[in-house]
N, C-alpha and C positions, 0 to 999 in steps of 0.2 A: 625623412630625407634619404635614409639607406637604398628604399623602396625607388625613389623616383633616380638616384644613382644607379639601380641596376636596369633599370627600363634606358637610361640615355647611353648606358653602356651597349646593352643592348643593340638598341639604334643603330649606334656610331659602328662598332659592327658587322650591322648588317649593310649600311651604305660604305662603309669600307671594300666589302668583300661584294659590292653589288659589279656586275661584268657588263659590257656594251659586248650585243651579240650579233654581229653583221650575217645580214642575210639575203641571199639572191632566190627568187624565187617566181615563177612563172604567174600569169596574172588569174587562171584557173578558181582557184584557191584563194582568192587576197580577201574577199569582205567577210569571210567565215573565218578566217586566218586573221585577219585586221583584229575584228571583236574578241579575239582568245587572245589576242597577241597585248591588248590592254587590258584585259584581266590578269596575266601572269607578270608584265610589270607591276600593276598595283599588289599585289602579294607578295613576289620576290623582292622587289627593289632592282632589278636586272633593267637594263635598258634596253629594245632593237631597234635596230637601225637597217630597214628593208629594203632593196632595189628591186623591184618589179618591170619586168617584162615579155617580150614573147620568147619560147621554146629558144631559137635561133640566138638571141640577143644575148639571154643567159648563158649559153651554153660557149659564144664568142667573150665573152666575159671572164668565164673560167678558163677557156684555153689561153687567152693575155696574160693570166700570171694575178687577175686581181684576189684582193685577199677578203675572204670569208671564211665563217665558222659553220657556217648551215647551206645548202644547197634544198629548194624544192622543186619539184620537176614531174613529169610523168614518169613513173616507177621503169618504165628501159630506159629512159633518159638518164636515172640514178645507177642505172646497171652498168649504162655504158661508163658514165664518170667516174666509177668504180674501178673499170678495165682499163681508163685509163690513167688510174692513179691518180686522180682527183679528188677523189671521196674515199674516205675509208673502208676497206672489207670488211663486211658485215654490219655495216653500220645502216641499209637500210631500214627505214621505217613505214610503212603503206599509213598516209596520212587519212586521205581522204578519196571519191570517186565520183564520177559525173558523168552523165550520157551527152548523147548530140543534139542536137534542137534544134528547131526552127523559128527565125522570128519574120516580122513585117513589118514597114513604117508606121508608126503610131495610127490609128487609125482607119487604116486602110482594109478591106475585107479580107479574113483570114481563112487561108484556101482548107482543105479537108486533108487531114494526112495519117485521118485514123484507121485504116487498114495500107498494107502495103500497094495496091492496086491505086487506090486514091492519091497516095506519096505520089506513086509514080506521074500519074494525071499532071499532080500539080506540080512536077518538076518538068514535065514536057511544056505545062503552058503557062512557065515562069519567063520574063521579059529576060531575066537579068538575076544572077545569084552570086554572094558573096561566100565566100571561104577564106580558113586562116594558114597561116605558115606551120601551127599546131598540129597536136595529134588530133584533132576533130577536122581538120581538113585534109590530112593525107589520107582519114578514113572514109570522108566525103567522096573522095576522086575511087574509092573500092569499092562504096555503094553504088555509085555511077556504072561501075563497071558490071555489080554483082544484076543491077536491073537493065543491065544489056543496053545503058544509053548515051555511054561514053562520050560515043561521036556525036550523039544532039545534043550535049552539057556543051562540048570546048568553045564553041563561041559565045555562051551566056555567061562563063566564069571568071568571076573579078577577085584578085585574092589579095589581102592584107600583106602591107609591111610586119614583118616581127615586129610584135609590139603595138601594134594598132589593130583596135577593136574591130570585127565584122559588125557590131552594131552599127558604128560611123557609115560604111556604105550604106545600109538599113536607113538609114536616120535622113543625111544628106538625100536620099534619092538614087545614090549612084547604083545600087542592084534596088530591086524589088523584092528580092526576098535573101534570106543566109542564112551560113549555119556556123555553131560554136558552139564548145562547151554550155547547155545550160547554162551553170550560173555565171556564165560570161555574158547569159543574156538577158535573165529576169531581171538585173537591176540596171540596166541601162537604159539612158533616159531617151525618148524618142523616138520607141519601136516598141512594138508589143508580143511580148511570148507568143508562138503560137503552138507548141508541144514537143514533145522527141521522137524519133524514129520510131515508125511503128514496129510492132511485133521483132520479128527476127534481125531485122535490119541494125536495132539500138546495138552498142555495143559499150559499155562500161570504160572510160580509163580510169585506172587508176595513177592519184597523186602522191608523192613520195618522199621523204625527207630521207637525207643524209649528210654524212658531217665532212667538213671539207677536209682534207687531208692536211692541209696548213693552219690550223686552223688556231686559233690563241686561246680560244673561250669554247673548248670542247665540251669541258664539264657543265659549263652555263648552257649550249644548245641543246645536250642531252637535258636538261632539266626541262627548257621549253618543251621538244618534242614531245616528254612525258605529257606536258601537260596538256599542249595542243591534242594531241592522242586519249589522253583518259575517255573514259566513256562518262563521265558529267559533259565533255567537250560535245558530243552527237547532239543537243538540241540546238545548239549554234550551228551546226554543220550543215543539217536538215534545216535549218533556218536559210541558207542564201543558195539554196537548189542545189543540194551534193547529198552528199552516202556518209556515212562515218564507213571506214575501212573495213571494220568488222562486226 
């Protein structure tokens, strides 16, 4: 009886001192983040409670005043909410990282974009191309520029609400081809990968956690982040098309 006493003690305890850990965070990240984020519930006893969006959405979110304990973003995105006394100094963490990619309607022939020469081909004899309000689309509009084709993109280019997948154009018909974060595209339904920027062109972002400056359950996010962060977390990571940090 002592025995089964200190076990309920225990328990009670640990769901005593278990925190609800509110989190805003950009949609990059979410099914590698999702899967860690239900393993550190079932161990901690901690709850999260996550609003998912685009760059834009999140970042109008923070500026109204709402209340969270974790912010994930692209790592300037966390620098900027930083400067502006959103997030606390020094509380960056580089989560996770993802290149640019290309996808195409389920099915459809997938054009050649394994040297830079070919990209270009097949960005010239694209009907119609999707981009996001993200940092894979503002990088979009530089590769454009960096392959001298600026001026034959601006009338193919359809670009997402914050918050709304470039897959969906993909999927619907509305572009013929798009770009996003990788793992914004391998798991979405209706469109099929077709690779990342070739050679020079790729360019890494990096995803970033930091703690909100108001935050109630600071001690509880820092425990997540440890844990989303640990290097047992990188087969989950590399699991939904991303990088572990380091």
């Amino acid at each position: 009886m002592r025995y089964v006493s200190i076990i309920a003690a225990v328990l009670m305890s640990a769901f005593v001192n278990a925190a609800e850990i509110k989190v805003a965070s950009t949609q990059a990240t979410e099914e590698a983040y999702k899967e860690l984020v239900a393993q550190f519930e079932k161990s901690t006893g901690h709850k999260v409670a996550t609003y998912y969006s685009g760059t834009l959405n999140v970042q109008k979110r923070i500026a109204d005043g709402e209340p969270y304990d974790l912010i994930i973003m692209a790592g300037p995105a966390i620098d900027d909410q930083i400067k502006l006394g959103k997030a606390v100094a020094g509380s960056r963490v580089d989560f996770a990282q993802s290149g640019t990619g290309m996808a195409v309607k389920k099915g459809a022939p997938k054009p050649d974009i394994g040297s830079v020469d070919a990209f270009k081909k097949a960005l010239l004899a694209s009907k119609s191309i999707g981009y996001s309000t993200g940092p894979s689309g503002i990088y979009m509009l530089s590769v454009f520029e960096k392959l001298g084709i600026a001026d034959q993109m601006k009338g193919k280019l359809k670009q997402t609400p914050s918050g709304v997948f470039v897959g969906t154009l993909i999927a619907t018909g509305e572009t013929e081809v798009g770009f996003q974060q990788i793992s914004e595209l391998v798991h979405f339904d209706g469109i099929d990968y077709v690779g990342p920027l070739p050679g020079d062109l790729q360019r890494m972002t990096m995803f970033s956690t930091g703690i909100h400056a108001s935050a109630k359950q600071a001690e509880a996010a820092r425990a997540l982040v440890k844990y989303i962060t640990a290097p047992a977390a990188a087969p989950v990571i590399r699991k939904h098309g991303l990088e572990p940090a380091n």
